[in-house]
C-alpha positions in Angstrom: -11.4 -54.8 180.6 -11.8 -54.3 176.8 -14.4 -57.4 175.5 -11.9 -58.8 172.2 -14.0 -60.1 169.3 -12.7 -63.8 169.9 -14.7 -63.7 173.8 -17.7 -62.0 172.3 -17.5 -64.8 169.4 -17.6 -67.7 171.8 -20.1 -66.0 174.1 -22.1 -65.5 171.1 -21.6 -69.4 170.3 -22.5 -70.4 173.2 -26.0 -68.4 173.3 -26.6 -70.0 170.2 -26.4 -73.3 170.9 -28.6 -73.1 174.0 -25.6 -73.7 176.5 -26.0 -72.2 179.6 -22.7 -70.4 180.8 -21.1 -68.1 183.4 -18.0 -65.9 183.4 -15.5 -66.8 186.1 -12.5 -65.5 184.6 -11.4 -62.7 182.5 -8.0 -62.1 181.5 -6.1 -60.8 178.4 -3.0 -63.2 179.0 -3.5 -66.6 177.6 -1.1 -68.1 180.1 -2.9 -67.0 182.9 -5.9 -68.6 180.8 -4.1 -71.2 180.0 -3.5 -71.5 183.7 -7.6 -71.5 185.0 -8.5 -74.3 182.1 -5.3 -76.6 183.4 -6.7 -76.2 186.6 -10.2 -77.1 186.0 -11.7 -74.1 186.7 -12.7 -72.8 183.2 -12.9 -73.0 179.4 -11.1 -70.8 177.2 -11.4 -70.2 173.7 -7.8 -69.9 172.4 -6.2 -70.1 169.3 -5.0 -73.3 168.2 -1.2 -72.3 168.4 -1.5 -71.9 172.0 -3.3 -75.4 172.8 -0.6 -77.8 170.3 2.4 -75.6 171.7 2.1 -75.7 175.6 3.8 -78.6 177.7 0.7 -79.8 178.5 -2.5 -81.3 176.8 -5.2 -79.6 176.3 -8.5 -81.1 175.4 -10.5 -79.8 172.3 -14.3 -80.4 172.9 -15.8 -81.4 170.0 -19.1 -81.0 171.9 -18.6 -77.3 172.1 -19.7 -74.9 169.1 -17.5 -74.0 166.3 -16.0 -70.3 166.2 -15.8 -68.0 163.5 -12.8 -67.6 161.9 -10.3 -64.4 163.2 -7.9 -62.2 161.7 -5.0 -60.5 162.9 -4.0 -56.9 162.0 -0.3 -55.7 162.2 0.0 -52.1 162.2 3.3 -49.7 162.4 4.1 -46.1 162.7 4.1 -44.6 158.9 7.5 -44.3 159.0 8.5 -47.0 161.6 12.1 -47.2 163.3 14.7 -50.5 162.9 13.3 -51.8 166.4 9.8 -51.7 164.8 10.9 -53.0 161.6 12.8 -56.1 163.4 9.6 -56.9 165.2 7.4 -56.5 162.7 9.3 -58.9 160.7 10.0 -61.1 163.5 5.6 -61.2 163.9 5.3 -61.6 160.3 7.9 -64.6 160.1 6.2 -66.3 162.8 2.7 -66.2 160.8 4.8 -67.2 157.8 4.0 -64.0 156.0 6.6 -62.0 154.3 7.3 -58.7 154.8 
């Protein structure tokens, strides 16, 4: 499984601020994430979208160290299709960026 920046972020984090840690979970799907922290098997660093728009509440720890701030990339084909263009759109519209 490919380490994203964001895991290696709050791994980093955690180091930092001297607390202790293991890995129980990996996943690249934030549902199934989503899924391990509901059931109170595991923390999960997560974007903020993901924790105000579920059905259920999610606590923020305040005791837990800050993360850096993350970009996200959108790349396309040089000469992308309609499909690509709708999507790309679509992604952009959600992040309220124009296109």
């Amino acid at each position: 499984m490919r380490w994203s920046s964001g895991r290696l972020a709050a791994l980093d984090a955690l180091k930092h601020a001297g607390i202790p840690y293991r890995i129980a979970y990996l996943s690249n799907v934030s549902e199934s994430q989503l899924a391990a922290v509901r059931a109170d098997l595991a923390v999960a660093a997560l974007p903020l979208s993901r924790i105000t728009n579920c059905n259920q509440p999610i606590c923020v720890n305040e005791d837990l160290p800050k993360l850096p701030y993350t970009q996200i990339i959108l790349r396309t084909s040089v000469n992308p299709g309609e499909n690509a263009k709708a999507l790309a759109a679509q992604v952009l519209s959600a992040f309220n960026r124009p296109p």
